[in-house]
C-alpha positions, 0 to 999 in steps of 0.5 A: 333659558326660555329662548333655546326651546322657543328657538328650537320648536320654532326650528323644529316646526319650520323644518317638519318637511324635511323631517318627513323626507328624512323619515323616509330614509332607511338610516332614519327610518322610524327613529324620526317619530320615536324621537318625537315621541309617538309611541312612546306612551304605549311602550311606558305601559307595557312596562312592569310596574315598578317596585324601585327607583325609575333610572334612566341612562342615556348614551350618545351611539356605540362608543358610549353603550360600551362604556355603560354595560358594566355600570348597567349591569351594577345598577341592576345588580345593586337595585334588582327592583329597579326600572331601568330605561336606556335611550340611545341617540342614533341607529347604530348605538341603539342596535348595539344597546338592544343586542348588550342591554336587553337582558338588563334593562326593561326598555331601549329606546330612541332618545328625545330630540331637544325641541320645546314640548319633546323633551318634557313629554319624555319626562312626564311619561317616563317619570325617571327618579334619576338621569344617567348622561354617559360622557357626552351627548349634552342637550341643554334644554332636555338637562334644565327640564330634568333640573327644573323637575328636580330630578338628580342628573349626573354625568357618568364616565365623563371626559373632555376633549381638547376641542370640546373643552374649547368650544365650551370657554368660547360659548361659556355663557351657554354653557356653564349653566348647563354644566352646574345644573348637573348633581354630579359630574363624574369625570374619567380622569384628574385632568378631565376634572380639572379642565371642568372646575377650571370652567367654573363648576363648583369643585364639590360637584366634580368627582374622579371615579375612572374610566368604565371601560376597565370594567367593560371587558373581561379581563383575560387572565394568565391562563387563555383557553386556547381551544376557546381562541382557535374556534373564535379564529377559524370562526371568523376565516383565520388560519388558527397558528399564523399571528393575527394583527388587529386594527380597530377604529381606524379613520381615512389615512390610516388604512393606507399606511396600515396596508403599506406596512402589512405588506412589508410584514408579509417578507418577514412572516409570510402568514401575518394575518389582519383585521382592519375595523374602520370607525365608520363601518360605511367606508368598508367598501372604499378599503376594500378599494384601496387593499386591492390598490396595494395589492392586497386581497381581502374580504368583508364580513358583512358579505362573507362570513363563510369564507376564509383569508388572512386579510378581514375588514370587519365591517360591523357593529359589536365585533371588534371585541372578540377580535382583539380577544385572539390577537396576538398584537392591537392598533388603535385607531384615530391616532395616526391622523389628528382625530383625538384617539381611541380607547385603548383599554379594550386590546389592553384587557385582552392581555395583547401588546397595544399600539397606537400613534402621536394624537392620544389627545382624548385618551392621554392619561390612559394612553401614558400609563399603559406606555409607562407600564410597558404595555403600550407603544407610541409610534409617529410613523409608518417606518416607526410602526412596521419596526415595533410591529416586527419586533413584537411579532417576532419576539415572543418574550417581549410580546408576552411582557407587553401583553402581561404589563396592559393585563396589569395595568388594566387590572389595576384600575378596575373597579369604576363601576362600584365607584360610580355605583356608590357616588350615585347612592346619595342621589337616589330616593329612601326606599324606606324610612330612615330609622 
């Protein structure tokens, strides 16, 4: 265990120059230094004093802070006197943290490189009580300092994918010991469970508690305020009647075919509408590119946010929510290509018709029950999505049937958070004496 944070300083140390060059990039701009910890002392005392437990949750980018609102929001509300800290990996992750977290949390801050002496400085300034790890982002040397201090570390909304689960048999000597430092892994679902006892974790450590994001979104109920919708769609440019098709989280190879079959869309309803939310909002400029290849015309809204047209790459962070919110029918991303999925569970608590293609690997449990309940469609083609699409769009009694079965589906599984909330309990420190 010694040599990973001696190797690792020694790394750190040699590649200090370019460090400093990545500093001085915009994307990386200031993180470098907080990450190192400069800084870090002062913000810990400007934060109130602390009548409760110190807890500490950290999330990987924008995926992972989703996913912890809902649970950052229970902790609050179950342990008002609480300090609770967020720290966050990249940029990205940490404006989405600022802009969702802060009126629950006291600080956000930039997370720890895991290099010798970084790790144990964030821990002796910030003093945690209890560390929340949300699914991903394993730092082996940052978890054996929080173990080694016998702070309680658990593993929130856990999930495994299939190459992960890969690379950790493969490196199971670096790994394992890692895994069984945790006080407790929560997984998302049996099969996520399964594969981590099948790693060799002790099975009292591993508990199933749900995926958080069926907390995460409001659940829309059988009643929509349709004036709330027509605002939010002239909001963002859309004609408020005509139908509006929404694509979130799509990945390169993707957008060509979701272009191809817009476009055959357009002979059958003239006035289909679309959103196309790329995972990597960088690769805005490229789809705009291609739209224009398929000739399409579209607009950004990172540019114009004033204008108006029926074709919107949305090309920015902590949107795509409240597009799924006003539309009539969804496509998850990721799916079509080999990149594991997305989440479905967003579009589905929207109460619209969920889409998505054959490589669900990272979400299959989820992904097979909204199929099964019939608010999902699996579709291995772009002739298969345009015909799905066509009959959703044009059948209003099977879009409401899809669109009431992912309601229900999502409803029946929430809940996550006052699960998780009360496998932490046991782990956080008496407040008072026990009779």
């Amino acid at each position: 265990m010694l040599l990973y944070p001696l190797l690792t300083t020694i790394l750190a140390l040699t590649l200090l120059p370019l460090l400093a060059l990545l500093a001085c990039r915009k994307k990386y701009r200031g993180r470098i230094g907080q990450r190192l910890g400069w800084g870090l002392a002062a913000q810990a005392a400007r934060l109130p004093a602390a009548s409760g437990p110190t807890l500490w949750v950290h999330a990987l980018s924008v995926g992972e802070v989703t996913s912890a609102v809902p649970l950052v929001r229970g902790l609050r509300s179950a342990h008002p006197q609480a300090r609770i800290l967020f720290s966050v990996t990249t940029g990205a992750g940490h404006e989405m943290a600022r802009k969702l977290l802060t009126p629950h949390v006291d600080l956000v801050l930039a997370a720890p490189l895991d290099v010798g002496w970084v790790a144990p400085y964030f821990i002796r300034v910030l003093r945690p009580d209890l560390f929340l790890l949300v699914e991903t982002d394993f730092w082996r040397h940052w978890l054996h300092c929080l173990h080694c201090r016998r702070i309680p570390t658990v593993l929130v909304n856990g999930r495994i994918s299939a190459a992960s689960m890969s690379r950790y048999h493969r490196f199971s000597r670096f790994f394992l010991p890692m895994f069984r430092g945790f006080s407790l892994l929560a997984m998302q679902t049996a099969a996520d469970a399964a594969q981590i006892t099948a790693l060799g974790v002790a099975p009292d450590q591993v508990v199933t508690l749900g995926n958080l994001k069926f907390d995460t979104s409001l659940l829309r109920g059988a009643t929509v305020n349709q004036g709330a919708l027509a605002i939010q769609k002239e909001r963002y440019g859309f004609a408020v009647a005509p139908p509006l098709w929404v694509c979130g989280s799509t990945h390169h190879g993707e957008e060509a075919v979701i272009f191809q079959v817009y476009r055959r869309l357009l002979a059958r309803i003239v006035d289909l509408q679309l959103v196309l939310a790329p995972r990597n909002i960088e690769r805005a400029g490229e789809i705009v590119e291609l739209a224009g290849q398929h000739g399409l015309a579209c607009r950004r809204w990172s540019i114009d946010c004033q204008g108006g047209g029926p074709l919107l790459i949305l090309d920015t962070i902590g949107d795509l929510a409240d597009c799924y919110a006003m539309a009539d029918v969804a496509f998850v991303g990721g799916s079509l290509v080999a990149a594991g999925g997305h989440n479905p569970i967003e579009p589905a608590a929207a109460a619209i018709p969920v889409l998505f293609g054959p490589h669900m690997e990272d979400f299959a449990e989820i992904a097979a029950e909204l199929i099964d309940c019939g608010g999902a469609g699996q579709v291995g083609s772009a002739e298969e999505l345009y015909h799905l699409l066509e009959r959703i769009l044009t059948d209003r009694h099977q879009r409401y049937a899809m669109a009431e079965a992912a309601r229900a589906c999502v409803a029946a599984n929430r809940g996550v958070v006052r699960r998780h909330l009360a496998a932490i309990e046991p782990l956080l420190p008496q407040t008072t004496p026990p009779p």
